[in-house]
N, C-alpha and C positions, 0 to 999 in steps of 0.2 A: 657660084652655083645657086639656081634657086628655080621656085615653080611658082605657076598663078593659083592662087585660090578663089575658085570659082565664084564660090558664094560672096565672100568679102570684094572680092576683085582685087586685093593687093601681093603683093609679093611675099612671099616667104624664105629665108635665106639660113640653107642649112653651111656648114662649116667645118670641115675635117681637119683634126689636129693629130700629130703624131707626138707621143708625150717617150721620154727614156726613162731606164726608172733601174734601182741595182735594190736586186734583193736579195737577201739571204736564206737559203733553204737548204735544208737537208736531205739526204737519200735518206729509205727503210734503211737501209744495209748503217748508215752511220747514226740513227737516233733509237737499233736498235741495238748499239756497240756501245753506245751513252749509257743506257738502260741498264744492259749487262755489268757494266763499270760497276754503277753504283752498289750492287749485290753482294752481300756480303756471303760465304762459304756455304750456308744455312738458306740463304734464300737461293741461291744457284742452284744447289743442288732440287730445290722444288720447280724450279722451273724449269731445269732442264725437265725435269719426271711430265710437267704439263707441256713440252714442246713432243714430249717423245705421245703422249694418248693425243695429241691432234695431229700431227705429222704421220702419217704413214710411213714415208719414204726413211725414216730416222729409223735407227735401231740401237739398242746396246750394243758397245763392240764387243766381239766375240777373237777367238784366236786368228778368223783371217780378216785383221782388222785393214781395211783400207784407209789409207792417209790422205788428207787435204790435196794433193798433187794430184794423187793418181784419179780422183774426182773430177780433178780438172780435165785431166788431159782424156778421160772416157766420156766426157761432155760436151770437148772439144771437138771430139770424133764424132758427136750424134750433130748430122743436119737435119734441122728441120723438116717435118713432112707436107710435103704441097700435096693434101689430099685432095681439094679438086681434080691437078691433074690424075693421080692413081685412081681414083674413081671410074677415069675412061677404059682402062685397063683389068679393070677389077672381075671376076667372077666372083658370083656369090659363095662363099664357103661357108659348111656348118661347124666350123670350131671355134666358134664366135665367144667371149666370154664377157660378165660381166664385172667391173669394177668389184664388186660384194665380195665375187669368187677366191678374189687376193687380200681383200680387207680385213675380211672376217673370218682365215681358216682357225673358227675357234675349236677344232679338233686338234689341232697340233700344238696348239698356244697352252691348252690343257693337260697333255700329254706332256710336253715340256717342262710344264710347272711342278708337275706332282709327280716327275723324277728328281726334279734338283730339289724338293722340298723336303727337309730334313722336319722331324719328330721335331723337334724343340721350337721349328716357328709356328706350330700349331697352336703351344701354348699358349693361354694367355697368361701374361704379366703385369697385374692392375700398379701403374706407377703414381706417383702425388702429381697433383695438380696443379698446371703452373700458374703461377699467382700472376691476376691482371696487374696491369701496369695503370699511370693514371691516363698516358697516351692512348692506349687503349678505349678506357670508361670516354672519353673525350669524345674519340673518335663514332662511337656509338651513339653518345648524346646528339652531334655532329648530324645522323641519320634518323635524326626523328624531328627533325626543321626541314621547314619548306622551302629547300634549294632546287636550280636545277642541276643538271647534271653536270655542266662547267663548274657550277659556284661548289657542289660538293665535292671534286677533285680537288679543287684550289684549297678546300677545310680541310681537307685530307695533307696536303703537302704544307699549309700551313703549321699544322699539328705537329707532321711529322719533323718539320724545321725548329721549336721549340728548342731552346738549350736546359742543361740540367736545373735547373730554377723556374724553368718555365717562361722564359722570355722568348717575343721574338723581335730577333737582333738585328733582320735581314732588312736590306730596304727593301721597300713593300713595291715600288714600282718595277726595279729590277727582277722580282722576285717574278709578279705576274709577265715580265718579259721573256725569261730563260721558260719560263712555263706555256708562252704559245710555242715557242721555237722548240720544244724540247717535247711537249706533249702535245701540239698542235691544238690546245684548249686557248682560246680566246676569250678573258674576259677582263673589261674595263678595270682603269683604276678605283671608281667611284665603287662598282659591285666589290670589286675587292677589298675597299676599304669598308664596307657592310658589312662582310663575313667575316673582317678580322676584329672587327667590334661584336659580333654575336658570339664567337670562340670565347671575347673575352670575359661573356657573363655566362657564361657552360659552369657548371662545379665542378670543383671550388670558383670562384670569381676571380677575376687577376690574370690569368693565364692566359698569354699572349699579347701581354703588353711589351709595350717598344721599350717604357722608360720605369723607374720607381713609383713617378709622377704619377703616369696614366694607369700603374698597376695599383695603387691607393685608392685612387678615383673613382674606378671598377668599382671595387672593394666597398668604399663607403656609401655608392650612390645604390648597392644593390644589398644593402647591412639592415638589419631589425634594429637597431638601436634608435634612441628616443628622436623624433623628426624634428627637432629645432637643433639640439647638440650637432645632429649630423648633418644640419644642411652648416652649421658654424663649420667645424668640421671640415666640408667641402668647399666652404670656402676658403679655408686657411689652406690648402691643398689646391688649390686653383687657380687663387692670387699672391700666396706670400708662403710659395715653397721654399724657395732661398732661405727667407727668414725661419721656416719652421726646422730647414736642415741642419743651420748652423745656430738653433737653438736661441734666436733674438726675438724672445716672448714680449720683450717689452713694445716692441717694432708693431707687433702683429695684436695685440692691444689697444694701443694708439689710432691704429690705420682700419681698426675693426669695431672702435670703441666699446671693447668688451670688458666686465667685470675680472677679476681675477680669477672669481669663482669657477664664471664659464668658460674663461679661456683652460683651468683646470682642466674641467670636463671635457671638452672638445678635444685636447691634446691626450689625455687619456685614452680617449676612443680610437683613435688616430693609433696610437701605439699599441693596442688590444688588434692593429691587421697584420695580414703577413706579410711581409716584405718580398718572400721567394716563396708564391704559392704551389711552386712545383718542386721544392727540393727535397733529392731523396726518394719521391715518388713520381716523376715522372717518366720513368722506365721502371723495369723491374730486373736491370742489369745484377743489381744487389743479392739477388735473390733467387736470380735463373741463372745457370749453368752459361759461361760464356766458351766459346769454341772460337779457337784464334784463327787468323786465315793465311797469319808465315806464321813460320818456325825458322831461328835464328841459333845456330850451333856451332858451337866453336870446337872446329877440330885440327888441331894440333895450336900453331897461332893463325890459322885464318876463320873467318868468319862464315857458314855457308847457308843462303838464304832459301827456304823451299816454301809454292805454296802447300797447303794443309787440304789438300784435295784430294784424300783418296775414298771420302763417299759418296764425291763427286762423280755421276753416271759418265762413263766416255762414250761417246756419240759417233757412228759414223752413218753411210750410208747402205742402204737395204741392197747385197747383190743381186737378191730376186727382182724387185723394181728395177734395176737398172738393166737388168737381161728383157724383162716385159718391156721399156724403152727400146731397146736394141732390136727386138725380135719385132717392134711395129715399125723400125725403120724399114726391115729386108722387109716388110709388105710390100706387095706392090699396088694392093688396092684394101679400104676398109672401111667400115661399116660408120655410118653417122655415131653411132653408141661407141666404139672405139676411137674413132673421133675426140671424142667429149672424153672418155677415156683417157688417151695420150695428152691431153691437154692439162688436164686435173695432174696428172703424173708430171710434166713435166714443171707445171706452177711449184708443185711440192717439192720437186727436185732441188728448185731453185732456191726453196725458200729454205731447205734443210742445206744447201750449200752454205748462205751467208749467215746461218745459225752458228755453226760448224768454223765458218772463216771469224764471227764474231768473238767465242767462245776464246779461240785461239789467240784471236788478238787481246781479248781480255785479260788473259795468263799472262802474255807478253808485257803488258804495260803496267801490270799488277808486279811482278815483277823486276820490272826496270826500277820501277819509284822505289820500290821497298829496297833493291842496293843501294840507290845514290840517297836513298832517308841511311842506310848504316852506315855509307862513306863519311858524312858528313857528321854521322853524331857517333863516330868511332870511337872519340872518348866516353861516351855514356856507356856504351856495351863493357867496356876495357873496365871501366873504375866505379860505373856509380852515378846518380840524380844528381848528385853536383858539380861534374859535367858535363853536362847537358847544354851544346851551344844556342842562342837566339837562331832560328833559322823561320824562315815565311815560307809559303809555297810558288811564291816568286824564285825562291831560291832554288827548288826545285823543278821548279818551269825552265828556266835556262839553262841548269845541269843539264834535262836529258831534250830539250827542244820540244816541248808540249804546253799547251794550252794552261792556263791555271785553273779556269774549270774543271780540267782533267784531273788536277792533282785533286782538287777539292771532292769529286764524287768518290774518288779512289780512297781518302783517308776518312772520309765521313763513315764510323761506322763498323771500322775494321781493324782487330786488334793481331798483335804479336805476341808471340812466346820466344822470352830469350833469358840467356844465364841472369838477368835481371829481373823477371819475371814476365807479366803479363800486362799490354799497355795499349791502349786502343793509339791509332797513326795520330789522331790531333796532340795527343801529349806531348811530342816532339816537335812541333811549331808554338813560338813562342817568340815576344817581342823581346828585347834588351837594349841596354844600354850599357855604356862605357866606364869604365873605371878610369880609376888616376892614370894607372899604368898606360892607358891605352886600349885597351883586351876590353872586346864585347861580352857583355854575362848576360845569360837568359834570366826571366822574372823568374822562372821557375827554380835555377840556382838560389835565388836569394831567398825564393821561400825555408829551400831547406837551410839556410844560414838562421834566418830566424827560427826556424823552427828546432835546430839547433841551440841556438841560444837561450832559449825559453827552459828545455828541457838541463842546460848546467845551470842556469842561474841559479841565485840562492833563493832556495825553497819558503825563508820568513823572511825575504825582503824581495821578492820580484820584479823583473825590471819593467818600467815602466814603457810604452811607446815611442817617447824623446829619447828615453834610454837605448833601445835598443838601435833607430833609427842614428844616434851618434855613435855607437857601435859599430856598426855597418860604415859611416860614415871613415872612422877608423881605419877601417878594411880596405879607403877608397871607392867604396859606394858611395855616394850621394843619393839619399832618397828620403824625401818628404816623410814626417810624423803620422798624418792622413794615408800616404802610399803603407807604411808598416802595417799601420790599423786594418786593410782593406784586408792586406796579404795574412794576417794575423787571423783574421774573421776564415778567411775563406781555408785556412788550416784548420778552422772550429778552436782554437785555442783563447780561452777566456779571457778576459780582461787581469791586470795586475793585480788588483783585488781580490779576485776570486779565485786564485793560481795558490793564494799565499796559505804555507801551512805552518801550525805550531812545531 
């Protein structure tokens, strides 16, 4: 195929190719059931309250509540109006109404209010203040840099992925992957790795690093301390972390040709940073009232799981809108403004259906994970933290036939109440490893072994790390001196030294 070009007089040759191509995409109806997942009891209940003031069509249910079904099948019954053709048909009539007349009957919506409103919610009630969290201050800082409006979402989700120390743990390219396909934001690896460098010097500094390494680094490259100690400092941090980890000063001496004095001082400053500049404050779980979203009760010997939804708004659809649907199908002709009318109505109908279908499947799945999480850690509800089996969310993905993303939005987040107290879902996934016997143990069992053992040891002679780690070893654990220390740290329990009493 081709043409002559006049002016040049040569040929020009264009070329049609057909290319195939598989991509993956999602409906509204499933990235807005993603969404919902991830909501914890507290945030549902607000967002159902903002789908009901922009939905018209959506109401509280009332005692004649209509179910998911019967939506269907009175929806099923409404065809379409081909209002061209009714137009040929049409005589003009005056009982024309507009959209407003149904939107806004705020004479009845007032009336309503201020019979069901009882003396006492008039009151006011001044309650304490809930304390910011440091996710929060982040989040804010976050909004006063010049992002666009991608790069600020991504600070947003970055933030909000932070674990209790303030690290983040995620891979950074997967992370901005699930985040086109899940939020339809699109932005590069290269901008994403900007913003995850600008979080990381937000205050405190540190916060949102990947590793120890890069969260020191932060740390010292954005420190008032003297500028020769700290760029030494930084470099001991940059070239010879190994050696500074495991304490081989003499290495990093040598290879830096430093005086003793200054490698002194550099290593000092080094240990004046934080390690976990989020811990403890990067929520304010501590400190604000937490609301579980099961409840786990044992009544007689079975176990019965519910969600904790009863301030949760129940949602159905408006029979008024659905009769104003109905009552323009029997038209037989109608006005351009009911036109635009039926159409607005109908949009809304549709979109409080898959709200309504979302909602429902959310309970559903919310529910399935949280029995097959009790089946499997039946002994933990029965006896107690120590046992508590190794279980992944793989494990849970093939229980009930769902995604591992799924499981991951669903436990992220969301806590339980049961004859063992109160436990956010990640406490029950856990790595382990094998005993003599055979039998897998979670980490989390052996924390409370050491943490055990710590608490009978002899109070003027404490056992030491190798001690307790061949202790365990006893037991048919096998696990490193360094693994005891970690698990020892992350109980907050001191060193042998400083345990030991007269």
């Amino acid at each position: 195929m081709g043409f002559e070009n006049k002016k040049g007089g040569g040929i020009v040759m264009l070329s049609l190719q057909q290319k195939i191509a598989l991509q993956q995409k999602l409906s509204p109806q499933q990235i807005q059931y993603q969404k919902l997942l991830q909501l914890n009891t507290l945030a549902l209940e607000q967002r159902i309250k903002t789908e009901l003031e922009l939905n018209p069509i959506l109401e509280e249910t009332t005692e004649e509540e209509l179910s998911l079904d019967q939506l269907e099948e009175e929806s099923d019954g409404q065809e379409d109006i081909t209002l061209d053709e009714e137009e040929e048909n049409y005589n003009n009539r005056e009982d024309e109404f507009d959209i407003e007349d149904f939107m806004n009957d705020t004479e009845y919506e007032y009336e309503f209010d201020r019979l069901n409103r009882s003396q006492d919610e008039e009151k006011f009630y001044p309650i304490a203040q809930q304390r910011r969290s440091l996710r929060d201050s982040l989040i804010e800082q976050l909004h006063m840099l010049d992002l666009t409006e991608e790069e600020m979402i991504l600070g947003e989700n970055i933030i909000g992925a932070l674990d209790k120390d303030g690290y983040f743990k995620e891979d950074l390219e997967k992370f901005v992957n699930d985040l086109k396909l899940f939020e339809q934001i699109d932005v590069d690896l290269k901008k994403a790795e900007k913003v995850l460098k600008l979080i990381q010097t937000l205050d405190p500094p540190g916060l949102g690093a990947r590793n120890l390494q890069e969260c020191l680094l932060v740390q010292i490259r954005n420190s008032s301390f003297d500028p020769y100690y700290s760029y030494i400092a930084e470099k001991i941090l940059e070239n010879h972390f190994d050696d500074f980890v495991n304490k081989r000063y003499d290495n990093i001496q040598k290879n830096l040709n430093l005086s003793k004095e200054t490698l002194k001082t550099a290593i000092s400053i080094i240990q004046k940073l934080n390690p976990k500049p989020g811990e403890g404050n990067i929520d304010a779980e501590e400190v604000n009232q937490i609301t579980p979203d099961f409840i786990i009760e044992k009544v007689d010997d079975n176990y019965i799981v519910t969600l904790n939804d009863k301030s949760v708004p129940s949602v159905t659809i408006s029979k008024t809108y659905l009769e104003m649907l109905e009552s323009k199908k029997r038209k037989r002709k109608i006005s351009e403004r009911e036109k635009e009318t039926h159409k607005f109505l109908r949009e809304k109908f549709e979109s409080a259906k898959w709200f309504i279908a979302s909602l429902q499947q959310r309970r559903n799945t919310l529910l399935k994970i949280m029995q097959s999480i009790l089946e499997k850690q039946y002994e933990f509800f029965e006896n107690g933290p120590k046992y508590l089996k190794p279980m992944i969310y793989k494990d849970i993905a093939d229980e009930i036939g769902m995604d591992i993303s799924t499981i991951s939005r669903v436990v992220n987040g969301k806590y339980v109440q049961s004859p063992q107290g109160i436990h956010e879902l990640k406490y029950f996934f856990s790595e382990g490893l094998s005993t003599d016997s055979g039998d897998e143990i979670s980490n989390k069992h052996i924390k409370e072994l050491i943490k055990e053992i710590c608490e009978n040891e002899p109070k003027d002679n404490p056992y030491s790390d190798d001690k307790i780690a061949s202790i365990l070893q006893e037991k048919g654990i096998h696990i490193a001196r360094r693994t005891v220390a970690k698990y020892r740290e992350q109980l907050k329990i001191p060193i042998a030294r400083l345990r030991k009493k007269l």
